[in-house]
C-alpha positions as CSV (number, residue, x, y, z in Angstrom):
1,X,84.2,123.2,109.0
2,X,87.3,121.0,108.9
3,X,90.5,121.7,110.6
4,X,93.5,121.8,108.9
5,X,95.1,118.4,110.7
6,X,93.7,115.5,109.7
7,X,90.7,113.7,111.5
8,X,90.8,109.7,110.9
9,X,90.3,106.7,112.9
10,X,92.5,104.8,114.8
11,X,96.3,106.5,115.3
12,X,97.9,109.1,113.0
13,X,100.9,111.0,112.7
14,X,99.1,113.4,109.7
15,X,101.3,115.2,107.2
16,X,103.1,118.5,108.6
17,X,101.3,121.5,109.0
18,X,103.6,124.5,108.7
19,X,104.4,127.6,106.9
20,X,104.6,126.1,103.0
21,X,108.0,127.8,102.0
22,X,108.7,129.4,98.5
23,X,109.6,127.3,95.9
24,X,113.0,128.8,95.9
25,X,113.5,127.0,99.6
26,X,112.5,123.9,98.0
27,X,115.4,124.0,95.1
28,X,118.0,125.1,98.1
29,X,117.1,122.2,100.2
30,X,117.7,119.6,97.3
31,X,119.5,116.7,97.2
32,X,119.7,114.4,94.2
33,X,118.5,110.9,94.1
34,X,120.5,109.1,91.8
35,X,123.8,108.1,93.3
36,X,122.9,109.3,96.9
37,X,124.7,108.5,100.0
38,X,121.2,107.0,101.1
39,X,120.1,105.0,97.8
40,X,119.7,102.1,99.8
41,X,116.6,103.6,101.3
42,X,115.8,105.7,98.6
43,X,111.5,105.0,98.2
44,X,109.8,102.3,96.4
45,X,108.9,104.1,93.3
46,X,112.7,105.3,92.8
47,X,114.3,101.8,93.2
48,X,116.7,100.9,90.7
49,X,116.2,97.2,89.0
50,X,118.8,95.2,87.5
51,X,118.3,94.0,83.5
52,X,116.8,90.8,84.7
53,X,114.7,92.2,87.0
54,X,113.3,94.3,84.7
55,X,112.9,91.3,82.1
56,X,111.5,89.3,84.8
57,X,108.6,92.0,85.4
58,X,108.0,93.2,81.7
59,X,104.8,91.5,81.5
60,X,103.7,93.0,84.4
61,X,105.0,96.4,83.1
62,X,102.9,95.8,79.7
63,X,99.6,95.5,81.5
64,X,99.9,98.0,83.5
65,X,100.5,100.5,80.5
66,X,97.5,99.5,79.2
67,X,95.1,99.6,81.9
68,X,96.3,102.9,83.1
69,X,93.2,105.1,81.2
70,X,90.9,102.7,83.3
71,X,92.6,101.7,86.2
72,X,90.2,104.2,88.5
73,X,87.2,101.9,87.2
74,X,88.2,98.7,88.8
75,X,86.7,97.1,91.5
76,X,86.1,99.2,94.9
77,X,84.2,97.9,98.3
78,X,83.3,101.1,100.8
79,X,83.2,100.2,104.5
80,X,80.2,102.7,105.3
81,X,77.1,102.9,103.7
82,X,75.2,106.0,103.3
83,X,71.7,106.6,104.7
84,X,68.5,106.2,102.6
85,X,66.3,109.2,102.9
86,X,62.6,109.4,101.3
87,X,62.3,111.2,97.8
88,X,64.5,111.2,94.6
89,X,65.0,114.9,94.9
90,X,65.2,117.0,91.8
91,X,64.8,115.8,87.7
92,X,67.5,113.8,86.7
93,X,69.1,116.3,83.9
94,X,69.1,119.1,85.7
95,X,71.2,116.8,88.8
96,X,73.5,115.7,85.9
97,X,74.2,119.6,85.1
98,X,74.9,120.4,88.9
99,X,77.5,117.9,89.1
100,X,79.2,118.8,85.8
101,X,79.3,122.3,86.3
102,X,81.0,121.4,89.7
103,X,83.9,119.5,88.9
104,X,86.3,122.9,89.2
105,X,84.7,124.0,92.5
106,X,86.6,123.9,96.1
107,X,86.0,121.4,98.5
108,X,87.6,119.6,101.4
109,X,86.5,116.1,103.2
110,X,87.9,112.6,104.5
111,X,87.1,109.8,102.2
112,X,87.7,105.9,102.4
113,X,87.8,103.1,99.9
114,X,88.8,99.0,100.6
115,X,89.5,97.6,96.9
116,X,89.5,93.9,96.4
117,X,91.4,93.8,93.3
118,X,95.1,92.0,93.6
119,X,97.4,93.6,90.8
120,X,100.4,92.5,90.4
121,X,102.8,93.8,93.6
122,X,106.1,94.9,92.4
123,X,108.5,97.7,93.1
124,X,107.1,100.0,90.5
125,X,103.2,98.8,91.2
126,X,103.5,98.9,94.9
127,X,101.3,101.6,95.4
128,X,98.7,100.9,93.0
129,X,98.1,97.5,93.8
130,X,97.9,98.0,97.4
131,X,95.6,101.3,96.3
132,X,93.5,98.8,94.6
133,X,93.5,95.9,97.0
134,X,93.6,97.3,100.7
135,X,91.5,100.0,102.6
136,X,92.7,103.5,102.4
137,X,91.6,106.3,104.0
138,X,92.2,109.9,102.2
139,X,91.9,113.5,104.0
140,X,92.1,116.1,101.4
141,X,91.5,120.2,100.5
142,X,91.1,120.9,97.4
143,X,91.3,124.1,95.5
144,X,91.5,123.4,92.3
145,X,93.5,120.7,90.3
146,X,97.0,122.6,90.7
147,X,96.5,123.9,94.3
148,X,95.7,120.7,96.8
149,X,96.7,118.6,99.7
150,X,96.1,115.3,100.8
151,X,96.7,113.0,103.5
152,X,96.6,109.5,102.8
153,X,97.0,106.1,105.2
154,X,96.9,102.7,103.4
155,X,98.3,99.5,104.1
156,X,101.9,100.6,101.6
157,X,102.5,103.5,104.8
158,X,101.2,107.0,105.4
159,X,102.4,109.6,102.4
160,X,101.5,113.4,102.2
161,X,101.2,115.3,98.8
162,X,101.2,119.3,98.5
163,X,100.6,120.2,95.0
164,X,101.7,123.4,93.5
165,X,101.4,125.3,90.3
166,X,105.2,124.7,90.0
167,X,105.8,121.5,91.9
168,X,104.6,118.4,93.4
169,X,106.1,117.7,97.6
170,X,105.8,114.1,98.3
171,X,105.9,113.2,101.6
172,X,106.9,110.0,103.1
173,X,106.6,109.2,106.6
174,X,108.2,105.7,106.9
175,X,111.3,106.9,104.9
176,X,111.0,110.4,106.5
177,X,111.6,111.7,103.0
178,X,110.3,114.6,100.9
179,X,110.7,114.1,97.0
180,X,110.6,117.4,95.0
181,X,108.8,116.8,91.6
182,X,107.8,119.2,88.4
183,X,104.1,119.0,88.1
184,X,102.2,116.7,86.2
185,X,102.3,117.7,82.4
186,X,98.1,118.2,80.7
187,X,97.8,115.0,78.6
188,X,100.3,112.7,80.1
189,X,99.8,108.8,81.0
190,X,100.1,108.0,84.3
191,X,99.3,105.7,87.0
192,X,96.4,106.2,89.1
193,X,96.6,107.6,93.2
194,X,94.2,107.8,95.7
195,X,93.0,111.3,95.1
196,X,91.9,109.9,91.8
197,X,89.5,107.7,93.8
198,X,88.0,110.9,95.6
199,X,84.2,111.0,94.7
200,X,84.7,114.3,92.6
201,X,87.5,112.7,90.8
202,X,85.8,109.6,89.6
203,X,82.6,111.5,89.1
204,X,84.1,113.5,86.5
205,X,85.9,110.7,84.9
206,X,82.6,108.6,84.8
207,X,80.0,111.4,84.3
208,X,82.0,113.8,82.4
209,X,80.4,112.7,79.0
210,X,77.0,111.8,80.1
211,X,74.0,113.4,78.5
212,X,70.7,114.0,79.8
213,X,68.8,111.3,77.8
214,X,71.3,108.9,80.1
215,X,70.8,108.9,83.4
216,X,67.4,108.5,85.5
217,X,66.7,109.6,89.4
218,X,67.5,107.6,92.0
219,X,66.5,108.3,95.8
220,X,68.1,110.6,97.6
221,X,70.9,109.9,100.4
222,X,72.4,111.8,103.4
223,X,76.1,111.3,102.8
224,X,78.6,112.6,105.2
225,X,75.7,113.7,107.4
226,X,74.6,116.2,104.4
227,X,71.2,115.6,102.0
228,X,72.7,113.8,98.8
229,X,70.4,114.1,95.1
230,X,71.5,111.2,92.8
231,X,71.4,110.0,89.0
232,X,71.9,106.9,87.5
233,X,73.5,106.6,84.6
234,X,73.2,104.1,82.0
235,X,75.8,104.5,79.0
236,X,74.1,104.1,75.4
237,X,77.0,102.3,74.4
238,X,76.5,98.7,73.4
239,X,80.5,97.7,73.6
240,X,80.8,99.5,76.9
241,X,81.7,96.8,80.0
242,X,79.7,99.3,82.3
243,X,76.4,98.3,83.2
244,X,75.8,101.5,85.3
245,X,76.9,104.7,87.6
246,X,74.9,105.9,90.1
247,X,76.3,109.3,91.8
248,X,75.3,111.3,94.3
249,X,75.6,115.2,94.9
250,X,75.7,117.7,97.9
251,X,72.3,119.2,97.8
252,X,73.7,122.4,98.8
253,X,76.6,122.8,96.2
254,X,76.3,119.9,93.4
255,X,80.0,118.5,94.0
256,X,79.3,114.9,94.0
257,X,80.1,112.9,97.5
258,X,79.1,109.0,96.6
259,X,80.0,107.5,93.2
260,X,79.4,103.7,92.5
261,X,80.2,101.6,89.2
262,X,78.5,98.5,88.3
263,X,79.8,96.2,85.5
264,X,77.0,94.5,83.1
265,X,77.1,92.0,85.0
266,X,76.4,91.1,89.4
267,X,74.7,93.2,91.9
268,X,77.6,94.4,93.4
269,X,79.3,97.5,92.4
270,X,82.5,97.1,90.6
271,X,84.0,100.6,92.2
272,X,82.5,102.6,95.1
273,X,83.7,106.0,96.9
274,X,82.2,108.1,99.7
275,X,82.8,111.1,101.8
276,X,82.3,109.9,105.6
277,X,83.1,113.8,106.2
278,X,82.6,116.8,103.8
279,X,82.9,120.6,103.2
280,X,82.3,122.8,100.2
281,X,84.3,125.5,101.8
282,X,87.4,126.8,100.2
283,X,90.5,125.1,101.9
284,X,92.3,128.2,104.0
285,X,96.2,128.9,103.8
286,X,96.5,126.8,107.0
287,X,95.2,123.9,105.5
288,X,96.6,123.6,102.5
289,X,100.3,125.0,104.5
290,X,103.0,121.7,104.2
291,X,106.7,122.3,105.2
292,X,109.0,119.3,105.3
293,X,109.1,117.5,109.1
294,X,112.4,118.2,111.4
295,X,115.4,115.9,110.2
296,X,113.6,115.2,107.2
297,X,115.4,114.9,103.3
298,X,113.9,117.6,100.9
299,X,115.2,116.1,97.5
300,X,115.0,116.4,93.8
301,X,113.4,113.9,91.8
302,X,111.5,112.7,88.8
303,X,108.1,110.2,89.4
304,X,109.2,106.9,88.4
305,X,107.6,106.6,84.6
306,X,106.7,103.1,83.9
307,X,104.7,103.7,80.7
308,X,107.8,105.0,79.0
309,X,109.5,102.2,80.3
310,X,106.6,100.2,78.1
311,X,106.8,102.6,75.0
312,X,110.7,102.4,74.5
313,X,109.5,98.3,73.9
314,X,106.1,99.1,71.3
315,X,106.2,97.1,68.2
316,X,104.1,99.4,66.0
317,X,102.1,102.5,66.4
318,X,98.3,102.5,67.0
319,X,96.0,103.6,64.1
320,X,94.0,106.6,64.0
321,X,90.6,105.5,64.8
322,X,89.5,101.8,66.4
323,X,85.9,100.9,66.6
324,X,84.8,104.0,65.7
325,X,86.6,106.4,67.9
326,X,89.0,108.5,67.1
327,X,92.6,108.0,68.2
328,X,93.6,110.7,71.6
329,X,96.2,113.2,70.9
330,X,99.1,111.2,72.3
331,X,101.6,113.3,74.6
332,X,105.2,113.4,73.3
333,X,107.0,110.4,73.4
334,X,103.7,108.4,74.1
335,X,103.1,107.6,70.3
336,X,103.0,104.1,70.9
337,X,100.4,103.7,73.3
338,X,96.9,104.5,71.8
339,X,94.0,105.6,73.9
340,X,90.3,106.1,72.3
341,X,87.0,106.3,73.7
342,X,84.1,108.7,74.9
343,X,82.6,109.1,78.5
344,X,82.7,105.3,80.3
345,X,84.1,103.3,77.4
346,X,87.5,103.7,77.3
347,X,90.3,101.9,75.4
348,X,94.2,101.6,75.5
349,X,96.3,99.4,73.3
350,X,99.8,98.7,72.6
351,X,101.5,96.4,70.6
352,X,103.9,94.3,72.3
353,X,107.2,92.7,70.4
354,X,107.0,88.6,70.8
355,X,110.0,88.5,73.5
356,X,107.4,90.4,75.6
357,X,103.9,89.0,74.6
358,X,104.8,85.9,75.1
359,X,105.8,85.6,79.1
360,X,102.4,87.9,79.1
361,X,100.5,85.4,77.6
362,X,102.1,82.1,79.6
363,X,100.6,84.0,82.7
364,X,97.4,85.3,81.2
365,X,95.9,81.7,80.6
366,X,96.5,80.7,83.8
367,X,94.0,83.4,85.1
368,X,90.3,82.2,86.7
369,X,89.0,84.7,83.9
370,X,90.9,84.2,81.2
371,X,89.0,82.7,77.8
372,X,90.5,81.6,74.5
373,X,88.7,83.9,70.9
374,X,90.4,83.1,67.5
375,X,92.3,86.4,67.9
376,X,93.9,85.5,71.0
377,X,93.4,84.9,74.7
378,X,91.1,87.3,76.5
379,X,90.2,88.1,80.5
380,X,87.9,90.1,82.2
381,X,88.3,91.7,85.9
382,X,85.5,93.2,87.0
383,X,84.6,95.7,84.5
384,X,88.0,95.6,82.7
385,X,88.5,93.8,79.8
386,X,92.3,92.5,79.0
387,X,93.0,91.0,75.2
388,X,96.1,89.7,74.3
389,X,96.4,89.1,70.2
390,X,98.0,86.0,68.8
391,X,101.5,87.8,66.9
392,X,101.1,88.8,63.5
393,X,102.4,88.7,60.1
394,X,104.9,92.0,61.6
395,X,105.8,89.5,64.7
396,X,103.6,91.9,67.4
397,X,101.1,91.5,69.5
398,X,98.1,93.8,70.4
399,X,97.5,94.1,73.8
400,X,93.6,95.7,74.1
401,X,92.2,96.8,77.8
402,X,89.3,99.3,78.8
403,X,86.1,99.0,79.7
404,X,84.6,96.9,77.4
405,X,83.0,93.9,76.3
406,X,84.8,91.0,75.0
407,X,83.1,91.4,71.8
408,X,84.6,94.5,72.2
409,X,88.1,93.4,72.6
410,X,87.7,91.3,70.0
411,X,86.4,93.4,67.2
412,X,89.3,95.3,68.4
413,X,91.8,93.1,68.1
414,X,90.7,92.0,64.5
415,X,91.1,95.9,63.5
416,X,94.5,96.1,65.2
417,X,95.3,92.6,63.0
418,X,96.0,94.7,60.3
419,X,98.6,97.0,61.2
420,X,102.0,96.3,60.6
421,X,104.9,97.1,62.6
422,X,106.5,100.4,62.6
């Protein structure tokens, strides 16, 4: 069984285990952001940008908007490989039911990921990029998605996160801060963090869909030292930019421990996440406790909110159905950005007004991947498709990502040619 203090390698400091205080100790203890004695060292993700800066980095900002629905599928190389074991275990379906009847159970491990995916590395994409470009190693217990903790050391610094019904703690070693949030509102766009590279996470977003005509056995692993039963999943979807997903499940409880994504094309998975240690017991009151470190600021604050940063700029709003799928209840004040897909194939889109699309698309063609259709120019990382529309008759231009192919993003693009600017 784990401990409640973190258990990595090489030296740790480990977020602060102590009595979690009421929420009420929280609000006493908080200090504003904004205008602070201290904004000079106020964190990353609250860092205030002049107008040019911000003009500066608006491509960067449109991209990212985008891609966030698929960001979690982008490429991922694990350190550790499981071990082989003889046998594939039980049927296929009945592995695929296991894991989706899991995905609300407890749990508790240490995980590690190394992506090799540069992003762009501003202030507001710090953390992702270095999420999807660096190792990181991630201690969590989980309880359920509005009761966790996790512990998490990458190359952007060491940051703790308690999670609460009524609040998200934030800790940051370097700055020695604690930021105060409300919790994350069902439905809304945001970027992705490590937790959403857990094993259980990504199993869910990859898997969640999947039927039992769709996936196969594969043999059986020992992950984390435990026996492992696997599928492999093979989306019916012929626009899809997945080729792939093979998961693996605890034996004993079904919560899926090793998840790997594999694009259409190459041997090598695109994405891949592993427990290197793993529990299904329920996270105790000790483990989960957080209280802010000595001398450290407890403050109020609001996550920085890049995508309505993008949607303030949207040309037109998406239409109701594209390729087929029906358009996702947007969350308020998201009406610009469309998301649509089922299970693995997932798109976003937006459409970008030409003082925007165009320093996009001066730094789209120079990329290694980047290709030239009639509709515009179109690049592909890893499983991720990126299309950027020539503008239209309205003077916007449709920017397509997800995961698919680029006779996807274009048949997408060619629907989106049609609407007119709102």
């Amino acid at each position: 069984m784990l401990g409640p203090g973190p258990a990595v390698v090489g030296p740790r400091r480990g977020l602060p285990d102590r009595a979690a205080p009421s929420s009420e100790a929280f609000a006493a203890a908080y200090e504003p952001l904004t205008g602070s004695a201290d904004s000079d060292t106020t964190a990353r993700s609250h860092s205030r940008l002049t107008y040019r800066g911000v003009m500066r980095r608006s491509w960067r900002w449109a991209v990212s908007a985008c891609v966030v629905a698929v960001l979690v599928a982008l490429p991922f190389v694990v350190r550790y490989a499981p071990v082989l074991v003889q046998g594939t275990g039980p049927d296929a379906p009945a592995v695929l039911a296991r894991m989706q009847a899991s995905w609300s159970r407890p749990y508790a491990g240490y995980a590690e990921s190394t992506g090799s995916l540069a992003l762009p590395s501003t202030d507001q994409l710090f953390d992702v990029s270095t999420l999807l470009s660096s190792r990181t190693q991630v201690r969590v217990w989980w309880r359920s998605a509005a009761d966790w903790r996790s512990d998490v050391i990458s190359a952007a610094g060491e940051t703790g996160t308690r999670t609460f019904a009524a609040a998200v703690s934030t800790w940051d070693y370097e700055d020695n801060r604690v930021v105060v949030s409300p919790p994350e509102v069902p439905g809304s766009v945001r970027l992705p963090t490590a937790t959403d590279t857990l094993p259980p996470q990504l199993a869910a977003r990859m898997l969640g869909a999947a039927t039992a005509a769709e996936v196969t056995s594969v043999p059986a692993r020992r992950v984390a030292g435990r026996p492992a039963v696997g599928v492999r999943f093979q989306p019916a979807d012929p626009l899809t930019s997945i080729g792939h997903v093979d998961a693996w499940a605890d034996e004993a409880s079904g919560i899926p421990v090793l998840v790997e994504v594999f694009a259409r094309t190459g041997e090598t998975a695109a994405m891949s996440s592993t427990f290197l240690d793993f529990t299904d017991a329920i996270p105790t009151d000790a483990d989960l406790a957080f209280a802010p470190p000595q001398g450290a600021r407890v403050q109020a604050g609001q996550r920085y909110d890049l995508v309505r940063d993008v949607v303030r700029s949207a040309a037109a709003r998406p239409p109701v159905t594209l390729l087929g799928f029906e358009r996702a209840t947007p969350a308020r004040g998201l009406e610009t950005i469309g998301e649509y897909g089922r299970g693995v194939t997932q798109i976003a889109v937006s459409a970008l007004p030409e003082r925007l699309a165009e320093p996009l698309r001066d730094q789209l063609v120079l990329a290694a991947s980047a290709t030239r259709v009639p509709q515009g120019v179109a690049v592909t990382v890893g499983p991720v498709g990126l299309l950027l529309s020539d503008a239209g008759a309205g003077g916007q231009s449709w920017l397509v990502a997800g995961t698919l192919t680029q006779e996807g993003l274009v048949r997408a693009a060619a629907a989106l040619g049609s609407v007119t600017a709102s």
